[in-house]
Short mmCIF file of the C-alpha atoms (twelve columns), coordinates in Angstrom:
data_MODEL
# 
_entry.id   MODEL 
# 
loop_
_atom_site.group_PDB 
_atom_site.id 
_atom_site.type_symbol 
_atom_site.label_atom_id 
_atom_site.label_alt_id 
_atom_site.label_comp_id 
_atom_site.label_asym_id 
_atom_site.label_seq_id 
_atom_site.Cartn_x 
_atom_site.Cartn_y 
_atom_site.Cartn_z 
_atom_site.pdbx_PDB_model_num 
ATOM 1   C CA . UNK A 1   108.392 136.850 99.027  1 
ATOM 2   C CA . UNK A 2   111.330 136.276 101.551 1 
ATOM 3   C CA . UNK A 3   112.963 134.396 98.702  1 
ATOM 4   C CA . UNK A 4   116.270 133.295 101.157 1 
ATOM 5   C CA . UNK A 5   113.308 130.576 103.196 1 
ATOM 6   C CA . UNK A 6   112.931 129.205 99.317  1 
ATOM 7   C CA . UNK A 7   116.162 126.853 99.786  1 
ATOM 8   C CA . UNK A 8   114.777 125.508 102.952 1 
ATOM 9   C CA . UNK A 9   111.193 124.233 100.944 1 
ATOM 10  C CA . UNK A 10  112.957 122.730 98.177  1 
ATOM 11  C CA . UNK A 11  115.650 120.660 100.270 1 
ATOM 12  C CA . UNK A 12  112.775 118.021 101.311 1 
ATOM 13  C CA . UNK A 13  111.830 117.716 97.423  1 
ATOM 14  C CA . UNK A 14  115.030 117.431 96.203  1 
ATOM 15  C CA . UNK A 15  116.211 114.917 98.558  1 
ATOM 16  C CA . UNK A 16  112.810 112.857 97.661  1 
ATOM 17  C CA . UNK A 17  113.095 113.166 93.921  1 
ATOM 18  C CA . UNK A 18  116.720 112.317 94.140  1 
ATOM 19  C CA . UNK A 19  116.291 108.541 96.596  1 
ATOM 20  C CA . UNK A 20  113.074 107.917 93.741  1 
ATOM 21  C CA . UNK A 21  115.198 108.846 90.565  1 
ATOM 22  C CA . UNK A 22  118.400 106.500 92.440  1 
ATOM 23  C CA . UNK A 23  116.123 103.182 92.107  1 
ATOM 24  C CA . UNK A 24  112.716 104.317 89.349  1 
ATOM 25  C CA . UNK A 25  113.298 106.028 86.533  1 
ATOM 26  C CA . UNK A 26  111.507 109.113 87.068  1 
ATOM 27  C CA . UNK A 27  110.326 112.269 84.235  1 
ATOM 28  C CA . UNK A 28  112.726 115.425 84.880  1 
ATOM 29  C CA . UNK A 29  109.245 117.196 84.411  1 
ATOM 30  C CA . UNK A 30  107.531 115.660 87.009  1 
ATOM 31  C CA . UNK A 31  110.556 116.457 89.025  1 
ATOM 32  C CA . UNK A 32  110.599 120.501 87.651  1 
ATOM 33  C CA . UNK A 33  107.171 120.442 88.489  1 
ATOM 34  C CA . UNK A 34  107.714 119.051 92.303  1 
ATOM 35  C CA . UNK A 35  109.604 122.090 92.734  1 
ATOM 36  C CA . UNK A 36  108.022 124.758 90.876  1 
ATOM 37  C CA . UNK A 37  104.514 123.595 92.910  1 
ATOM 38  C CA . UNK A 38  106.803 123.510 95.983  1 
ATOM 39  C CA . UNK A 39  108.081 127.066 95.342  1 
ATOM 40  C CA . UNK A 40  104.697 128.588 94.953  1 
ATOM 41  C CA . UNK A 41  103.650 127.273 98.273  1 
ATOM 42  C CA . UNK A 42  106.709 128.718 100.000 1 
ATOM 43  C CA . UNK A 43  105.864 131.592 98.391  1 
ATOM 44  C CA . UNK A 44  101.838 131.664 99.148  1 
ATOM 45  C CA . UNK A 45  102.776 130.835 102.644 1 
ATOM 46  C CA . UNK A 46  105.338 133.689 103.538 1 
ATOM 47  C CA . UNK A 47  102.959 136.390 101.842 1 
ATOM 48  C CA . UNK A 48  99.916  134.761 104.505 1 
ATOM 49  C CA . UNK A 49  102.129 134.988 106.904 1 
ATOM 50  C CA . UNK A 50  102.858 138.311 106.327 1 
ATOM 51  C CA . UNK A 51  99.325  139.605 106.196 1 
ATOM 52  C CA . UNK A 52  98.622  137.855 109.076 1 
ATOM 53  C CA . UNK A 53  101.426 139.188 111.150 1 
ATOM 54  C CA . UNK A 54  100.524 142.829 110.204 1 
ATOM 55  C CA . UNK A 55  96.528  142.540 110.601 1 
ATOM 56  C CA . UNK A 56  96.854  141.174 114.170 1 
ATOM 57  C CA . UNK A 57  99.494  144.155 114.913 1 
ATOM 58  C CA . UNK A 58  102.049 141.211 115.386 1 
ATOM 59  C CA . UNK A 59  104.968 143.018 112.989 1 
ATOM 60  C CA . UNK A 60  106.136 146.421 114.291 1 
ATOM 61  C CA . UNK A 61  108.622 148.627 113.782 1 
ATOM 62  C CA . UNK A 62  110.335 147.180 116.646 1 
ATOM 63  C CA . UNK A 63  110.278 143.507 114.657 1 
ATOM 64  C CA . UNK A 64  114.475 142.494 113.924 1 
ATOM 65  C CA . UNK A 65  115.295 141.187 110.361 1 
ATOM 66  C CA . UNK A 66  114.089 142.124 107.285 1 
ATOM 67  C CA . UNK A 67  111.572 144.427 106.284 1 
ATOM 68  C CA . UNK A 68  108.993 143.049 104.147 1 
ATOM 69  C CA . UNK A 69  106.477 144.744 102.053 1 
ATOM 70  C CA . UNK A 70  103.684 146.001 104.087 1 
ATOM 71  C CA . UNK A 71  106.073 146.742 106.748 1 
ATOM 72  C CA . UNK A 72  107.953 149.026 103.831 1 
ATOM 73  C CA . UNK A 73  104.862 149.796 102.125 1 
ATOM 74  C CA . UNK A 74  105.645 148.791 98.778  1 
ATOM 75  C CA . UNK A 75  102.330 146.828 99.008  1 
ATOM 76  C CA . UNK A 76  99.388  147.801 100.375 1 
ATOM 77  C CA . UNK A 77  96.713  145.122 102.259 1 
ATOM 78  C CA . UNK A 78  94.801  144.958 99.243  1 
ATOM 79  C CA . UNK A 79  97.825  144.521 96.403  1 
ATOM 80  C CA . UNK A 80  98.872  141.657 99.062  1 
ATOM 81  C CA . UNK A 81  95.709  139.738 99.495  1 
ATOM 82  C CA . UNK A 82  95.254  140.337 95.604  1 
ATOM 83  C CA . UNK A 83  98.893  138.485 95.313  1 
ATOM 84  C CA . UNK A 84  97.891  135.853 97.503  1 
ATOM 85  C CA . UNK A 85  95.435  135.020 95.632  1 
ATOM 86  C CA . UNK A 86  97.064  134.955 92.706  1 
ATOM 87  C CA . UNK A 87  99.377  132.097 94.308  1 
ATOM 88  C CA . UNK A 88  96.441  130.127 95.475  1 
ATOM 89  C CA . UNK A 89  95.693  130.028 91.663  1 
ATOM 90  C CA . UNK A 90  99.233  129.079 90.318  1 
ATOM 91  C CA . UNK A 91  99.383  126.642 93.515  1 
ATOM 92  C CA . UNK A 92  96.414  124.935 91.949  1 
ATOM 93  C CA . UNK A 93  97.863  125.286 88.325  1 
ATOM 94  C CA . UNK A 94  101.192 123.864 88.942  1 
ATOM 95  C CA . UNK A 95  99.985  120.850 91.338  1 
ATOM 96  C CA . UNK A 96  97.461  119.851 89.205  1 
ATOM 97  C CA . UNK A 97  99.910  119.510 86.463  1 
ATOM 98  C CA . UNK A 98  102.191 118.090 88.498  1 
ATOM 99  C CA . UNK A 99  100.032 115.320 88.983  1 
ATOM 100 C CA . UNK A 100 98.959  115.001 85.248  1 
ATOM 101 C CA . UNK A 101 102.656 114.666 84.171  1 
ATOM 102 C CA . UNK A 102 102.999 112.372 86.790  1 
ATOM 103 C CA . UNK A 103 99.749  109.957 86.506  1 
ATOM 104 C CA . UNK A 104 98.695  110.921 83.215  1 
ATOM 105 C CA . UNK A 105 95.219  111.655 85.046  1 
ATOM 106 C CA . UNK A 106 93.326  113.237 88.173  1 
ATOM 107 C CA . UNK A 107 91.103  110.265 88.370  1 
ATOM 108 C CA . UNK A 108 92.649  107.775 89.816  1 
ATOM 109 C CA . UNK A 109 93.031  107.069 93.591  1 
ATOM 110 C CA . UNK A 110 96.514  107.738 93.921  1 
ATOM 111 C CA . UNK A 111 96.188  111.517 91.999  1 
ATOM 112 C CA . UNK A 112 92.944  111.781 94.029  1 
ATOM 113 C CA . UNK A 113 95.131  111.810 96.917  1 
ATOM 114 C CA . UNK A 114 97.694  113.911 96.071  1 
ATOM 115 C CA . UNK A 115 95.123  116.728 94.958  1 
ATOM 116 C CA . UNK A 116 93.853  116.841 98.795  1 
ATOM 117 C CA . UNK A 117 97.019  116.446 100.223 1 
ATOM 118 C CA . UNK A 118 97.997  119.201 98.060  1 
ATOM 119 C CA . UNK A 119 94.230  121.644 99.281  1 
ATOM 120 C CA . UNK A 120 95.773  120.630 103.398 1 
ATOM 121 C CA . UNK A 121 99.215  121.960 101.791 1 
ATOM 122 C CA . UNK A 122 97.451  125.512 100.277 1 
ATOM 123 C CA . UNK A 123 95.154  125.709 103.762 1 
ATOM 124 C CA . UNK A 124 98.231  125.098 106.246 1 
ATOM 125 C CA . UNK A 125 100.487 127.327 104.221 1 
ATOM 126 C CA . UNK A 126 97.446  130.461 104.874 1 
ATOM 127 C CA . UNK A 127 96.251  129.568 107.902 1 
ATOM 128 C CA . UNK A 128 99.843  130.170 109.792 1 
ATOM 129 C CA . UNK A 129 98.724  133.569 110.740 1 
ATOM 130 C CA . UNK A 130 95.753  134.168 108.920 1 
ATOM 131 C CA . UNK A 131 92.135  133.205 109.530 1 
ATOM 132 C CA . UNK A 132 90.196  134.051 113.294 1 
ATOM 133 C CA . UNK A 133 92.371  131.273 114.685 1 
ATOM 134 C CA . UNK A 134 95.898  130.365 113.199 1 
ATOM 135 C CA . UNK A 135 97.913  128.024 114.575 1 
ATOM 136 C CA . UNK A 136 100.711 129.841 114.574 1 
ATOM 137 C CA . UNK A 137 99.644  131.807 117.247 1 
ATOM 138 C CA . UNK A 138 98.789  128.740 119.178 1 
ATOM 139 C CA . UNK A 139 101.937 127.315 119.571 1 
ATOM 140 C CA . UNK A 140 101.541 125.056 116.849 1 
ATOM 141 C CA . UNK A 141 103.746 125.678 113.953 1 
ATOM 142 C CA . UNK A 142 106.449 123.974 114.772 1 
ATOM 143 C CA . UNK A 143 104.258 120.572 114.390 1 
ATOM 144 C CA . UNK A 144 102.747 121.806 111.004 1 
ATOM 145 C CA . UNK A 145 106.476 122.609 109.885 1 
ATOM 146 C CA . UNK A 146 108.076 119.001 110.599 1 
ATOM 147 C CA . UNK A 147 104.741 117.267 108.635 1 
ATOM 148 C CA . UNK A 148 105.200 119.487 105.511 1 
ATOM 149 C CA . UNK A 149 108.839 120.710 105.109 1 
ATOM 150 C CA . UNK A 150 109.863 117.339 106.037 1 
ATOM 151 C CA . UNK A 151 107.145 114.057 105.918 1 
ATOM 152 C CA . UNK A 152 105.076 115.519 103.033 1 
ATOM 153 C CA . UNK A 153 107.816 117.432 101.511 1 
ATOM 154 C CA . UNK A 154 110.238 114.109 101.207 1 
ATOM 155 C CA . UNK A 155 107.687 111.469 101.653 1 
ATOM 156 C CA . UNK A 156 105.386 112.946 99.200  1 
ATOM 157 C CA . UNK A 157 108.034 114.320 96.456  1 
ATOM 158 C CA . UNK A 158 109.287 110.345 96.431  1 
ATOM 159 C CA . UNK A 159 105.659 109.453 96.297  1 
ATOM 160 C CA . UNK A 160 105.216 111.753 92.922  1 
ATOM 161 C CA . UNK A 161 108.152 110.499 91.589  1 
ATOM 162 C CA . UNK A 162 107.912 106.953 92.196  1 
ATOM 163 C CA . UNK A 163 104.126 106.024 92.524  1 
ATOM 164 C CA . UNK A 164 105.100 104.447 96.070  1 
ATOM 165 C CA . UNK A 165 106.253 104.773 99.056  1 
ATOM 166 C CA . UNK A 166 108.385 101.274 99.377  1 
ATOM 167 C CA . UNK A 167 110.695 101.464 102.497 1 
ATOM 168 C CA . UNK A 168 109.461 102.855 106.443 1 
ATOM 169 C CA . UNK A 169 113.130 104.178 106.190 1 
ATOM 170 C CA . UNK A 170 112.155 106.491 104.137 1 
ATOM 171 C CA . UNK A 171 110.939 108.107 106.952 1 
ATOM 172 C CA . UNK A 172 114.137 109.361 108.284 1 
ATOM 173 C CA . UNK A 173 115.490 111.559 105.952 1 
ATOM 174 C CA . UNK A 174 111.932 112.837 105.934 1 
ATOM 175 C CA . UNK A 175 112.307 113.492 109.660 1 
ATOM 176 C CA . UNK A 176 115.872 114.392 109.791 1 
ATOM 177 C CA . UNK A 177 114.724 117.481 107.243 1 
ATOM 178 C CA . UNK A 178 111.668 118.098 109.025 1 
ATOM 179 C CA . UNK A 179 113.633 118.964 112.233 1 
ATOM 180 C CA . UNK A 180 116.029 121.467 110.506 1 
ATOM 181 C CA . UNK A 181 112.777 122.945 108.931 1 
ATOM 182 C CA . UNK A 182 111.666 123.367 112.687 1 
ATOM 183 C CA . UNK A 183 114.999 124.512 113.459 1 
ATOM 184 C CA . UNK A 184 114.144 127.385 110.739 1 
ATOM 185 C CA . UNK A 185 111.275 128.149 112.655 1 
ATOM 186 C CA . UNK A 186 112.930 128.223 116.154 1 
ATOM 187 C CA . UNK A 187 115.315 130.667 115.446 1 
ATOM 188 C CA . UNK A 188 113.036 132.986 113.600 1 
ATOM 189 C CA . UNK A 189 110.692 133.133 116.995 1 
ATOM 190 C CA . UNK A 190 113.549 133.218 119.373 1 
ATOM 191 C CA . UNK A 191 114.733 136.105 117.546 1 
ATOM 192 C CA . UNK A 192 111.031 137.989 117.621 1 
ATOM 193 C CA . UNK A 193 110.579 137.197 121.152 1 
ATOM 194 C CA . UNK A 194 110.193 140.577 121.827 1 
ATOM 195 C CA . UNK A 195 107.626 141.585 119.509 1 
ATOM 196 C CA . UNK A 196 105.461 138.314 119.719 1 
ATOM 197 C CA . UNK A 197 105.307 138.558 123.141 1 
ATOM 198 C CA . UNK A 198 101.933 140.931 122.773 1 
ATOM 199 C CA . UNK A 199 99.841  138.452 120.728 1 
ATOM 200 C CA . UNK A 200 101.473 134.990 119.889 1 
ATOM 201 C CA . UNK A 201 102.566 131.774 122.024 1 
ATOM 202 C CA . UNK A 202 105.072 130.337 120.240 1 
ATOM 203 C CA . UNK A 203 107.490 127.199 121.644 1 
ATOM 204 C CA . UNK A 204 109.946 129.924 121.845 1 
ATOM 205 C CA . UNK A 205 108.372 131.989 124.094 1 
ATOM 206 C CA . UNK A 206 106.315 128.991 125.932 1 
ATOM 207 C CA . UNK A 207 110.001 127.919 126.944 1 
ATOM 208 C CA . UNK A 208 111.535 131.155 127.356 1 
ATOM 209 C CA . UNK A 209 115.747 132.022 125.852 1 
ATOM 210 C CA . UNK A 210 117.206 129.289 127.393 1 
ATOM 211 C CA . UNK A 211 115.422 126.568 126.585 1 
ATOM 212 C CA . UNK A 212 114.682 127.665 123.261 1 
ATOM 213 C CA . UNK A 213 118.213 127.449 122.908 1 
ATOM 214 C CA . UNK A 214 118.836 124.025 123.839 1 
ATOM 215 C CA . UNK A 215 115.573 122.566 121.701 1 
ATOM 216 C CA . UNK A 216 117.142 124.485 119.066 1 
ATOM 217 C CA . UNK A 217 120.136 122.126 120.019 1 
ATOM 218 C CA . UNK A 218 117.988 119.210 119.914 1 
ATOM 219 C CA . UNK A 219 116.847 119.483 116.903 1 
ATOM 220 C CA . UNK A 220 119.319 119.214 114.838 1 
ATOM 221 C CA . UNK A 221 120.727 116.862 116.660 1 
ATOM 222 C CA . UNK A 222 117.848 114.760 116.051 1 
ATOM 223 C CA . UNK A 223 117.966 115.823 112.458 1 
ATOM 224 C CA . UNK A 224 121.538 114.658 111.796 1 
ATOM 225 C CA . UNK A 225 120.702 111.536 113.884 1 
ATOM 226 C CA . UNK A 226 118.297 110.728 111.837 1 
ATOM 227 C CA . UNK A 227 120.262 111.257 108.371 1 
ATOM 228 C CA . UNK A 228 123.117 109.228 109.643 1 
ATOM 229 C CA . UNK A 229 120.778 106.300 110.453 1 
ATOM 230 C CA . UNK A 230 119.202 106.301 107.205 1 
ATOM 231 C CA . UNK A 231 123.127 106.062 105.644 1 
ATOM 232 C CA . UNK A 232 124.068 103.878 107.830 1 
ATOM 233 C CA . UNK A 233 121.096 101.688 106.759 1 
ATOM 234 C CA . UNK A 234 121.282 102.026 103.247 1 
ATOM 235 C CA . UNK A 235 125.351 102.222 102.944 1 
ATOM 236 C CA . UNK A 236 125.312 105.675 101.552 1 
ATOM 237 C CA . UNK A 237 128.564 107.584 100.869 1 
ATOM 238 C CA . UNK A 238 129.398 110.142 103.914 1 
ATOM 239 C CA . UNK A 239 130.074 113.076 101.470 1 
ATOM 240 C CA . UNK A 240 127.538 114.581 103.104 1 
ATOM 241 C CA . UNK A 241 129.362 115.448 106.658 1 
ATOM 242 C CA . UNK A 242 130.814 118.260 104.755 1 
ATOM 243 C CA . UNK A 243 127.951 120.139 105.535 1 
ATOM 244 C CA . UNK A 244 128.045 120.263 109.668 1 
ATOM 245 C CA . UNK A 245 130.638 122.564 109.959 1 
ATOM 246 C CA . UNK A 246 127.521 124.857 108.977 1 
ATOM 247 C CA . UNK A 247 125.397 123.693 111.580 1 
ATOM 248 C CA . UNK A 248 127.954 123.713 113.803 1 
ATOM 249 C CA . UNK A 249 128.529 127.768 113.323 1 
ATOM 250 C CA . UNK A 250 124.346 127.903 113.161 1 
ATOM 251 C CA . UNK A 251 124.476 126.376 116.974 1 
ATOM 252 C CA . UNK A 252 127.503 128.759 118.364 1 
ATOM 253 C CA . UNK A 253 125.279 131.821 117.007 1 
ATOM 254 C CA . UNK A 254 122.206 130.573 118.839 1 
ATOM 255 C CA . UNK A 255 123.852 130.231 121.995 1 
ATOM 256 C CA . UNK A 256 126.185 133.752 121.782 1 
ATOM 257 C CA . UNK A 257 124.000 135.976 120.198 1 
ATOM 258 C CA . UNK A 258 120.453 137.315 120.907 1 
ATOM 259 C CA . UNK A 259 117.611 139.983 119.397 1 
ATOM 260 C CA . UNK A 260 118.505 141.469 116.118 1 
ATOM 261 C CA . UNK A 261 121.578 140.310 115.599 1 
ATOM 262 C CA . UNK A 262 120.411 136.493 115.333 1 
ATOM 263 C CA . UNK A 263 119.397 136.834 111.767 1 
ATOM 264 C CA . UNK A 264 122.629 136.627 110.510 1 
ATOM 265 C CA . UNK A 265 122.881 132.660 111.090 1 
ATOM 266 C CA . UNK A 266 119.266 132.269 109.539 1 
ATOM 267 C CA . UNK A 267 120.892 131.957 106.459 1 
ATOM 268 C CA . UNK A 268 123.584 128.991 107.882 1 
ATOM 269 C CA . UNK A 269 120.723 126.505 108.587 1 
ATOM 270 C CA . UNK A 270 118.738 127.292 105.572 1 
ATOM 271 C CA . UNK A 271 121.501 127.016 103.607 1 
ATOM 272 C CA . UNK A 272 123.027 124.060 105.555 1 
ATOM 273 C CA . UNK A 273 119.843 122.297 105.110 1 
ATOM 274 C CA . UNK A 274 119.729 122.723 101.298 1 
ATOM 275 C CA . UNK A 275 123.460 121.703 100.722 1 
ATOM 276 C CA . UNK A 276 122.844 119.159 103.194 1 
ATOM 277 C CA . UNK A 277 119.642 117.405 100.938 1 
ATOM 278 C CA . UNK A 278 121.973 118.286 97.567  1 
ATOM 279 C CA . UNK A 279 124.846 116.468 98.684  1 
ATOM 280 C CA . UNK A 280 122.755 113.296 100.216 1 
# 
């Protein structure tokens, strides 16, 4: 279930549930229910992606990082599309009451919404990898990442939380997680460079080491841009600077370290970004 990306997903909720609950008063339900929903479709999408990577001959034994379970055969391709099925279901289960603790109904405009939004969610969380053309493989899932770890993810949590979206600014923070969630991304291709070379065109490979390197730069420099703006607009405390000297070690691995051996700062930025969201 690759439960060390699960940090990264909630960070965007958590930072949206927390700027709602500072001005509405919002349920702690609705909130446990944000994140539970937001869990299983971290979840749902790194068992797709899994599948996906393994049916398309994608993950070898050559792939660095973690092994996973087809790759270790714990599972087999049935037990896993079984599984991810059964977090379609709870995906469905746990948004839908998310939105009845939240509205009180699924028939009104506003709920209406949210169930759709939430059906794009379940279909771009599969469709990575899976499906007889996924996006991933297209060079596209670095787009797909910035919409829903960081506009839906923040956006929408503050949206469940709050019944409105009340300030452009809010778009920011949204888009200041929404580049570290890319940044997650990045990394992961530029460190299976090797191995996606045979099948998939990600930005990683497009741009080759090098400039991989310095958009992973970029992005979190746009990320933190964008999170100091929003304080800066809002007066917010700067308690949150303690987490850069993270980011900072994230960027010095990127740029001195290559293959395998990359996966160690993984954790840094996915971490980073959590404590990051926590402390905002």
């Amino acid at each position: 279930m690759r439960l060390r990306t699960l940090p990264l997903s909630l960070a965007g909720v958590i930072l949206g549930c927390k700027l709602a609950a500072q001005i509405w008063q919002v349920d702690g339900w609705v909130i446990a229910m944000v994140c539970l929903t937001t869990i299983f479709l971290q979840i749902l999408s790194n068992l797709s992606n899994e599948l996906g990577d393994v049916l398309r001959g994608t993950d070898t034994e050559e792939r660095q990082g973690p092994a996973y379970g087809l790759n270790s055969g714990v599972l087999s391709i049935p037990e896993m599309k079984r599984l991810i099925r059964a977090f379609v279901l709870l995906c469905c289960i746990s948004g839908l009451g998310m939105i009845l603790l939240s509205y009180g109904t699924l028939f009104c405009i506003p709920a209406i919404a949210l169930v759709l939004l939430g059906a794009c969610a379940i279909w771009a969380a599969m469709k990575y990898t899976l499906g007889k053309n996924p996006y991933g493989y297209r060079g596209w899932g670095d787009l797909f990442v910035f919409i829903f770890f960081g506009l839906v993810s923040v956006m929408g949590a503050y949206f469940v939380c709050s019944h409105r979206l009340d300030s452009w600014e809010l778009v920011l923070p949204a888009a200041g997680i929404g580049f570290f969630s890319v940044g997650v991304l990045n990394i992961n291709n530029i460190r299976d460079m090797k191995t996606d070379a045979a099948n998939r065109k990600t930005v990683a490979l497009r741009l080759g080491l090098r400039r991989a390197r310095i958009y992973q730069t970029l992005l979190l420099v746009l990320g933190w841009s964008a999170l100091v703006a929003f304080a800066i607009l809002r007066g917010r405390s700067w308690w949150f600077l303690c987490a850069l000297p993270l980011f900072i070690l994230h960027l010095r691995g990127v740029w001195t370290t290559t293959d395998g051996a990359l996966d160690r700062y993984f954790p840094l930025l996915v971490f980073g970004t959590f404590i990051l969201a926590v402390i905002y």
